[in-house]
C-alpha positions as CSV (number, residue, x, y, z in Angstrom):
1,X,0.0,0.0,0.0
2,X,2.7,2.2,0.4
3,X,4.2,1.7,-2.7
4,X,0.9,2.7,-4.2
5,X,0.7,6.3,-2.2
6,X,4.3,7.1,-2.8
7,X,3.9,6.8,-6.5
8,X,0.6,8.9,-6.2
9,X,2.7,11.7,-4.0
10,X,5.0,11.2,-7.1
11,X,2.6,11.8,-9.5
12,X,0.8,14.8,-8.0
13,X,4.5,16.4,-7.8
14,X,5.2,16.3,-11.5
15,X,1.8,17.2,-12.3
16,X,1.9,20.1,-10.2
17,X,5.4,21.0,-11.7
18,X,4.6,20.8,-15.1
19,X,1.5,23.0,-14.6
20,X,3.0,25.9,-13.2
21,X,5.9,25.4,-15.8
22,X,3.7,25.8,-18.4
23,X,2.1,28.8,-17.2
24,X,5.6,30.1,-16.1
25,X,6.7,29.8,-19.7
26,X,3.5,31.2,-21.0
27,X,4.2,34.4,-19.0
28,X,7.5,34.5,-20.1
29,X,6.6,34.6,-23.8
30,X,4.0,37.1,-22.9
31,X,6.6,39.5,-21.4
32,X,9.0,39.4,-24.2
33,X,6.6,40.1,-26.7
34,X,5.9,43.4,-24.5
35,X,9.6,44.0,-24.6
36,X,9.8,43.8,-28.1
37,X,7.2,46.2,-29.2
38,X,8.4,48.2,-26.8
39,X,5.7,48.8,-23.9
40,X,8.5,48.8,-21.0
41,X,10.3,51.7,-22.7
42,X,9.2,54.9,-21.4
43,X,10.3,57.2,-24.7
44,X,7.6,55.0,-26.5
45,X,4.5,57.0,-24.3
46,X,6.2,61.0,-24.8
47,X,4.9,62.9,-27.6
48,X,7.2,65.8,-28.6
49,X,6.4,69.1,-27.8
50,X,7.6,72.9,-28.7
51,X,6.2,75.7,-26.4
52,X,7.2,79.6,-27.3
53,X,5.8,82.6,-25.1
54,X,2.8,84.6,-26.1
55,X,3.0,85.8,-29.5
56,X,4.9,82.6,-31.2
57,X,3.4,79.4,-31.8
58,X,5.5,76.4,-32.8
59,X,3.5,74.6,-35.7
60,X,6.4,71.8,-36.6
61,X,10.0,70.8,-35.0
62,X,11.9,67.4,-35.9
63,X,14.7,66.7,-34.5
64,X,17.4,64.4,-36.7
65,X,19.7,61.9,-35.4
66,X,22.7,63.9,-36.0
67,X,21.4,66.5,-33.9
68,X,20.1,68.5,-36.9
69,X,16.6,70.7,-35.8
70,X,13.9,72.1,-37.9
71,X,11.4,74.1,-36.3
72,X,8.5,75.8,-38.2
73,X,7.2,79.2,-36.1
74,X,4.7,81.4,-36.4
75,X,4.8,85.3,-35.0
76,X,1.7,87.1,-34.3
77,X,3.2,90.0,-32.5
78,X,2.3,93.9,-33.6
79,X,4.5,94.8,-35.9
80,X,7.2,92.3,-38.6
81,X,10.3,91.0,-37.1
82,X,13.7,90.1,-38.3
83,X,15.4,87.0,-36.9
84,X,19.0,87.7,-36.5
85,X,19.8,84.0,-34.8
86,X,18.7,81.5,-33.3
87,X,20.1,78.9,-30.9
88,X,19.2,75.2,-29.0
89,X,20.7,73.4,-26.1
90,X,19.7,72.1,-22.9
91,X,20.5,74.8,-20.8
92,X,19.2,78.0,-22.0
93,X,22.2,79.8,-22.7
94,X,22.7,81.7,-25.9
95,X,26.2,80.1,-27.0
96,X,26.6,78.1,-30.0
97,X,23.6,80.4,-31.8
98,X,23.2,80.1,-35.6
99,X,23.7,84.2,-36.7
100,X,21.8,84.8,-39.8
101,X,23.6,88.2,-41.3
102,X,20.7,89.9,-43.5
103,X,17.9,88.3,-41.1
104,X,15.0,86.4,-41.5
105,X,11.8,88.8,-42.0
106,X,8.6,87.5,-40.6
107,X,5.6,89.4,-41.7
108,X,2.8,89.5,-38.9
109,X,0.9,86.0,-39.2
110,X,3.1,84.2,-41.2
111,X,5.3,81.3,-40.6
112,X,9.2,80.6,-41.4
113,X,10.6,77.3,-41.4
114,X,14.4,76.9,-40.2
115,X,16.1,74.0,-40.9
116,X,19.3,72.4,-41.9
117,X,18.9,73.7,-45.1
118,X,19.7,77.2,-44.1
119,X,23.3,78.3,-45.0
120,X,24.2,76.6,-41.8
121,X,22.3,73.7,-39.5
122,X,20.4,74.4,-36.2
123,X,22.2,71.9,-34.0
124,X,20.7,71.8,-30.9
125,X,23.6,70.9,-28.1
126,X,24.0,69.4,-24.7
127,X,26.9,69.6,-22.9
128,X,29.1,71.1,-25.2
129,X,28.6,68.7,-28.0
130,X,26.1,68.5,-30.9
131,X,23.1,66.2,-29.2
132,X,23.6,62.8,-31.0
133,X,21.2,60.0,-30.1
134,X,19.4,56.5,-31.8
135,X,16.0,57.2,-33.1
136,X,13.6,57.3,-30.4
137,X,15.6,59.0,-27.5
138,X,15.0,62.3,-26.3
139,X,16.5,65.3,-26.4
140,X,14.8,68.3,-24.0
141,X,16.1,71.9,-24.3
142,X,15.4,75.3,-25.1
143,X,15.1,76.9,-28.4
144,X,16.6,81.0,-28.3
145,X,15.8,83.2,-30.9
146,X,17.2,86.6,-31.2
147,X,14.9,88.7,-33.2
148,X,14.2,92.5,-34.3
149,X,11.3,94.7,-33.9
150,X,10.9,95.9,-37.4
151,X,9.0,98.9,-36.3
152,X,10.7,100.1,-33.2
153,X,14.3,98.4,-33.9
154,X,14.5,97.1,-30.5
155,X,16.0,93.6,-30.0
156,X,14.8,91.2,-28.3
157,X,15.7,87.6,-27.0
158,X,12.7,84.9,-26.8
159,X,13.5,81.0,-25.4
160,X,11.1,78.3,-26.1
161,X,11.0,74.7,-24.8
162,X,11.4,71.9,-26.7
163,X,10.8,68.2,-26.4
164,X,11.9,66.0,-29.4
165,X,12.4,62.8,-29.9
166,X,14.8,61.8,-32.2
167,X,13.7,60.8,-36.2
């Protein structure tokens, strides 16, 4: 009778093993496919964003692997304005600015794209260094653009916020 019991004690063992195998190996699938398409990867949930004060939307930014920004703007302020440069990196400071010689006129209203196909690229930096990174990381850091009234010929200095993540 014993020998009977001990092979049922057996039994239940390996039956309860190969159970909870199973469903260990099912949840280990499960959790790699989530890996894989990314769900444990917090850059997968931010959406980019580019916020300028009051009187300049952002309508478009993209920021290439190679640290290369493009930023479409829009100025609603009272009179034209002439960009004179423009700057990004991750600490607000206006080093490393992109100086545009004859300007960039914005009428009141309208839009102006700057990109790397201007005479040279909008780099945004970070730490001293052009901001490099793999598609999908994320660069955050503030966009300074130095601009003239057209009416008045004051100059002024305006810093956005940007959020991008890497194309």
């Amino acid at each position: 009778m014993e020998n009977g019991t001990g092979n049922k004690k057996a039994q239940s063992a390996m039956e309860y093993l190969i159970t909870y195998g199973w469903a260990i190996l099912i949840i280990a699938i499960a959790l790699g496919v989530l890996f894989e398409l990314g769900l444990f990867n917090p850059s997968s949930f931010v959406s980019t964003s580019c916020i300028f004060p009051a009187d300049f939307s952002c309508i478009y930014s993209n920021l290439a692997s190679n640290g290369t920004l493009t930023i479409n703007m829009e100025q609603s302020t009272s009179s034209p304005i002439n960009i004179t440069a423009i700057g990004c990196n991750s600490n607000a400071s206006l080093t490393n600015m992109v100086s545009f010689p004859n300007g960039i006129v914005v009428q009141i209203g309208s839009n102006v794209t700057i990109s790397g196909n201007t005479t040279e690229a909008l780099s945004c930096w970070s730490n001293s260094t052009i901001f490099t990174g793999k598609p999908g990381s994320i660069f955050h850091g503030y966009v300074l653009i130095n601009y003239t009234d057209e009416q008045t010929g004051f100059p002024h200095t305006i810093s956005g916020t940007v959020l991008e993540k890497v194309t």
